[in-house]
C-alpha positions as CSV (number, residue, x, y, z in Angstrom):
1,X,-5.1,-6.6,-20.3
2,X,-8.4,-5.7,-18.2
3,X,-9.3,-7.5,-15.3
4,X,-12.2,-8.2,-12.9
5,X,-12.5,-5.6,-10.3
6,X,-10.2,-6.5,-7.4
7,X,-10.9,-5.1,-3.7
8,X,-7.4,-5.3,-1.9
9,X,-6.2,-5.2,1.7
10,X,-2.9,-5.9,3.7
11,X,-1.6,-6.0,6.6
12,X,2.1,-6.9,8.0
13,X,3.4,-6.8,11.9
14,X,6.8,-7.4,13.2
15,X,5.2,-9.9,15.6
16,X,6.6,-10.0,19.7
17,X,10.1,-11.7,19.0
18,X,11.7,-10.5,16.2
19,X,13.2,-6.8,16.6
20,X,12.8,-5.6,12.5
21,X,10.5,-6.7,10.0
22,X,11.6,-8.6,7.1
23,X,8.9,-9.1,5.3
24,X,7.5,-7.2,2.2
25,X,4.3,-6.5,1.1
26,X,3.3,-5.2,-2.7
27,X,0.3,-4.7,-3.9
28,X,-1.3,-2.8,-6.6
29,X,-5.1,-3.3,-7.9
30,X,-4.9,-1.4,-10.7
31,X,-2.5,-4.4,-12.7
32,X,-3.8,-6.9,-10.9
33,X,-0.6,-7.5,-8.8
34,X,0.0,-8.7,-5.2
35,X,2.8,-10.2,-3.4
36,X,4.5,-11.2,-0.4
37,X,8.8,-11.5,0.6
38,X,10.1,-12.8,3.2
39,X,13.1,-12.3,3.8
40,X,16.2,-14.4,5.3
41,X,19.7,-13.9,6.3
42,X,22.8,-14.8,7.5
43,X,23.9,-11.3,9.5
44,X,22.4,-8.9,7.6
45,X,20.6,-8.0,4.4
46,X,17.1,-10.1,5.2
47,X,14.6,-6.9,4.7
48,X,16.8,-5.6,1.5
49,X,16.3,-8.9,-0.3
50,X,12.3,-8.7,0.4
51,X,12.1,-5.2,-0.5
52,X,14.3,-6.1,-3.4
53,X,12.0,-8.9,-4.4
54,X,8.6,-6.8,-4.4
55,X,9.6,-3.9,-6.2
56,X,11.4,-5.8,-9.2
57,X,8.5,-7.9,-9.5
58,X,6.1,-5.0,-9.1
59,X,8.4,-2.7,-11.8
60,X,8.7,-5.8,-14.4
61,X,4.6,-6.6,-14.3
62,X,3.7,-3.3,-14.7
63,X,4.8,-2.5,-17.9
64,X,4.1,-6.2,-19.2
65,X,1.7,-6.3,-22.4
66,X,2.2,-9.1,-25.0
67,X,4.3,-11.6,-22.9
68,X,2.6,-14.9,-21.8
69,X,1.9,-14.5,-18.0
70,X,4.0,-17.8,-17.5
71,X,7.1,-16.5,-19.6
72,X,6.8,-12.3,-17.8
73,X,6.5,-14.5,-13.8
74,X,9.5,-16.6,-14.9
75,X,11.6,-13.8,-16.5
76,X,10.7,-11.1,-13.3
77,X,11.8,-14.0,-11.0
78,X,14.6,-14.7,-12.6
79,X,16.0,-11.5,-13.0
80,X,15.3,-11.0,-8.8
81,X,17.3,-13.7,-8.3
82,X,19.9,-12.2,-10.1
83,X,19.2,-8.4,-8.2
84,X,19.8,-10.3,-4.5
85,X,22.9,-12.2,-5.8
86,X,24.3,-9.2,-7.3
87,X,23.4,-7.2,-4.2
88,X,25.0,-9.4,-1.9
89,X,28.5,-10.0,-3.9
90,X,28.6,-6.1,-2.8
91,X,28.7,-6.1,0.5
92,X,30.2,-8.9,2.6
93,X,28.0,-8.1,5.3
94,X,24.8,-9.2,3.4
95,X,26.2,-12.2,1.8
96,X,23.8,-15.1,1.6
97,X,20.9,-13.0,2.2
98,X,17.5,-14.1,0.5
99,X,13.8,-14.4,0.2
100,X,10.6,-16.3,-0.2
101,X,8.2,-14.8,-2.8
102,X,4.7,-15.5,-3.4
103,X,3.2,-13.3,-6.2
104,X,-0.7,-13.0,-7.9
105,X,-0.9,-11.4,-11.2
106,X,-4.9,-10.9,-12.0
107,X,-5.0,-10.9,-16.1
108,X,-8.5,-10.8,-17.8
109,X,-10.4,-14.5,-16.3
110,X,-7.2,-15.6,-14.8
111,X,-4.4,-15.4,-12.2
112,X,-1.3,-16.2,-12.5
113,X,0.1,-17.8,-9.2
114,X,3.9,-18.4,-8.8
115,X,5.7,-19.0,-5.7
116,X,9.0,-19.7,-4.8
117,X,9.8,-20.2,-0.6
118,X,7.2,-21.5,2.2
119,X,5.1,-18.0,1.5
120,X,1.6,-19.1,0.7
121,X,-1.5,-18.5,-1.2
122,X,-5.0,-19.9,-0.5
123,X,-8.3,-19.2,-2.4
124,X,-11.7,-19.3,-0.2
125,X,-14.6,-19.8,-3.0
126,X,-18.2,-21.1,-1.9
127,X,-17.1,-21.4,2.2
128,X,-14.2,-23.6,1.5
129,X,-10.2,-22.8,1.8
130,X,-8.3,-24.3,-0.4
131,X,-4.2,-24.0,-0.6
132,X,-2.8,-23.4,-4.4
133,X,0.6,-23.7,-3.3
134,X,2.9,-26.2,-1.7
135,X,5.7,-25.1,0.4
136,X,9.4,-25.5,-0.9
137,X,10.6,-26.6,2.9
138,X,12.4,-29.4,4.8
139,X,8.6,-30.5,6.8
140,X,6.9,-30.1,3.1
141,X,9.1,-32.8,2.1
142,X,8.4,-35.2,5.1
143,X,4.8,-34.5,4.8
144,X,4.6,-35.7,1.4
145,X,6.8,-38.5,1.8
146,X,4.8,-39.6,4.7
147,X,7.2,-39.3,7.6
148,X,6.0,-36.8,9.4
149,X,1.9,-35.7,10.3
150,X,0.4,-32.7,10.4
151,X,0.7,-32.3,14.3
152,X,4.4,-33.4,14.0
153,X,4.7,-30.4,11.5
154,X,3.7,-27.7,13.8
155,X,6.5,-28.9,16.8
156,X,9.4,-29.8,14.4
157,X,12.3,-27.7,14.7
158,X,12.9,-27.9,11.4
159,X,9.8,-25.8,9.9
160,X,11.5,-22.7,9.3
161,X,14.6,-24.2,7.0
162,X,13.2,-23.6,3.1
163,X,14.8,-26.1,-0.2
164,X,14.1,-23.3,-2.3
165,X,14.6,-19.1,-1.9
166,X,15.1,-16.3,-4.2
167,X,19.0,-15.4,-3.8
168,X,20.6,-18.5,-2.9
169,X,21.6,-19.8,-5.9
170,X,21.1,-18.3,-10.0
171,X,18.8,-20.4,-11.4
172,X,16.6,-20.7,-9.2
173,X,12.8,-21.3,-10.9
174,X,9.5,-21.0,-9.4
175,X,6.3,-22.8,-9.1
176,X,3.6,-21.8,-12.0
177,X,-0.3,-22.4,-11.7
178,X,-3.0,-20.9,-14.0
179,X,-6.4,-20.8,-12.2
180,X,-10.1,-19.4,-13.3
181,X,-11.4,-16.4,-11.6
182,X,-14.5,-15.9,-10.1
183,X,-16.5,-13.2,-8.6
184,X,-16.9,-13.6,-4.7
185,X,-13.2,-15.4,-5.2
186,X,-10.8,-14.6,-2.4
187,X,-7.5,-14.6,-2.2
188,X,-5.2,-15.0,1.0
189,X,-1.7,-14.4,0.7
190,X,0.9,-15.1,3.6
191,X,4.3,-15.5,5.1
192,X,4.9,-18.1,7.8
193,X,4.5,-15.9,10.3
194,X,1.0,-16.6,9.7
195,X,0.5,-20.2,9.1
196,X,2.9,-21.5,11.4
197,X,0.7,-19.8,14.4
198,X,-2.8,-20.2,12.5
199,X,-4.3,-23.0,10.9
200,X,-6.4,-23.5,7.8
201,X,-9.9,-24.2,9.4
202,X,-9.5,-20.8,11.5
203,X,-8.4,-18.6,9.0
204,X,-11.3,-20.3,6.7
205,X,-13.4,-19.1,9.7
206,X,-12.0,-15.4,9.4
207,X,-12.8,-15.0,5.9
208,X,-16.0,-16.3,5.8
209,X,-16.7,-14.4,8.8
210,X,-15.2,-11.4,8.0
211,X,-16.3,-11.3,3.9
212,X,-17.8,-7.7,4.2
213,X,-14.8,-6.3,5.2
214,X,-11.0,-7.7,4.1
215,X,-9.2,-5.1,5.7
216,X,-10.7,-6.5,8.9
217,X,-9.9,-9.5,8.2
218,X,-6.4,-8.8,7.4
219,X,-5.7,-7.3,10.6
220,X,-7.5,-10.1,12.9
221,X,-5.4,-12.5,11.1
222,X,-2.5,-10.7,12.3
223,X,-3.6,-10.3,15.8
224,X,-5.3,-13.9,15.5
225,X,-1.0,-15.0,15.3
226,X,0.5,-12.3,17.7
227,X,-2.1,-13.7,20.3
228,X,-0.5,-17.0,19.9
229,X,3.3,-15.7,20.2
230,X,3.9,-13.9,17.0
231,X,7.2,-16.2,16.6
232,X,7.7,-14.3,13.0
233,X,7.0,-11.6,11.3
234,X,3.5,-11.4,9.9
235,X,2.6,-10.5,6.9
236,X,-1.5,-11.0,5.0
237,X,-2.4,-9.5,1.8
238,X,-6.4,-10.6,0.9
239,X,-8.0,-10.0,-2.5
240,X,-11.3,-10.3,-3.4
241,X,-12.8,-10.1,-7.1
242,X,-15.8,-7.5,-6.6
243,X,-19.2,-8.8,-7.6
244,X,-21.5,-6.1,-6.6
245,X,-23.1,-8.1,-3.2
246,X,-26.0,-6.3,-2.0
247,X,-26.3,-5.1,1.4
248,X,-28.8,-8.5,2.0
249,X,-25.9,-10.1,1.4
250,X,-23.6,-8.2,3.6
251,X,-25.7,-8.5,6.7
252,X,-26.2,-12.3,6.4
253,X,-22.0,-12.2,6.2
254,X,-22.4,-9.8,9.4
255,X,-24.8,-12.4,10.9
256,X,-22.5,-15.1,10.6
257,X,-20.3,-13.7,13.1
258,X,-22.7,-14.1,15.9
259,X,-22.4,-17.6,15.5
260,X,-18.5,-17.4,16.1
261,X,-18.2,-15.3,19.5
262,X,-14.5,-17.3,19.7
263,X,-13.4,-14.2,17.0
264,X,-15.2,-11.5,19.1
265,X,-12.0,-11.2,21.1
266,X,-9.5,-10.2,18.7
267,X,-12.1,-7.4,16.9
268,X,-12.9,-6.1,20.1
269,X,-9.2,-5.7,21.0
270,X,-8.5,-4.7,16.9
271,X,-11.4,-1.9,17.1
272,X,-11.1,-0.6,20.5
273,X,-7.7,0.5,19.4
């Protein structure tokens, strides 16, 4: 099935603590496809259940046609959960690996969203960011049950342990959402690495600042989390549905970053690479 005409960028760092990445990054415009893994490990095995994760899901969407999007998400999750699993039971040494997976899937008017883990994805339509998916964590849980605030989210030491991961269990199902597209619509997926370290109203300021140019604003993202200890691994994938903006349009985006000098530091250090 055709879609609108998506403009992709990504972007993934092994931040300043961890030694390897983990993460795992797939995208393809062409079907309408991107995704995030990150991965997670006992000893070993956390990068081969991400990698695993994105190239099942990539293989299985591709060569989708009549299937309802919800029934082809469920059955290529599903049968990832199954790939770790299997994976694991052969070799000791990887045994209780897993992943996070947050996954787009662009089809005609509409995406597909489906997400299992505390990898994200946020939509920024007409200057405002809004998050279409809801972490499966420990701190999720508190926030929604009141118990803990926003502020108490960031510190707790228990924002990294996820309720739900591709790999731990057979069975496991993710969360489905069906959503109208737009063009001008963008779409911001990321691993924790991200939003632990970067909060909504700045990387709302990096996409409306940086509209022009995703690839741009991919990278100061990442910089925009290494700059404040790049804890994790980072990982940003950004689609935007083309709409043919004119080049007025484009220099008023380009204007709007004069009136944010706080994000001139990170593109001066980004393009003086």
């Amino acid at each position: 099935m055709s879609h609108h005409e998506l403009e992709v960028a990504s972007c993934t760092d092994t931040g300043k603590v961890r030694p390897y990445n983990d993460d795992s990054v797939a995208v393809d415009a062409a079907a309408g496809i991107a995704a995030i893994a990150d991965g997670m490990a006992l000893r070993r095995g956390a990068d081969v259940a991400s990698r695993i994760a994105t190239a099942e899901l990539l293989e299985r969407l591709r060569r989708e046609s009549g299937t309802s999007p919800e029934r082809a998400v469920r059955e290529a999750f599903s049968a990832i959960d199954r790939a770790i699993h299997e994976q694991a039971q052969k070799n000791v040494s990887m045994q209780g690996m897993a992943t996070t997976l947050v996954a787009a899937w662009f089809r005609g008017e509409r995406v597909s969203i489906a997400h299992v883990g505390d990898s994200r994805l946020y939509r920024f339509r007409d200057g405002q960011l809004e998050r279409l998916t809801i972490d499966h964590s420990f701190v999720q849980e508190q926030l929604s049950a009141g118990t803990l605030t926003n502020s108490e989210a960031r510190l707790s030491q228990s924002r990294h342990l996820v309720t739900r991961a591709l790999g731990t269990s057979e069975g496991v199902a993710p969360d489905l959402s069906e959503h109208e597209v737009r063009p001008g619509d963008i779409y911001l997926l990321c691993s924790d690495g991200l939003h632990d370290l970067v909060d909504d109203s700045d990387i709302a300021l990096a996409l409306e600042t940086l509209q022009p140019n995703i690839g741009l604003a991919a990278a100061t993202l990442v910089h925009m989390a290494n700059d404040r200890g790049g804890l994790d691994n980072i990982s940003v994938v950004i689609v935007r549905v083309k709409n043919g903006r004119s080049k007025t349009q484009a220099a008023s985006a380009r204007d709007r970053q004069s009136a944010h000098p706080g994000l001139f530091g990170w593109l001066g250090r980004i393009l003086g690479r």
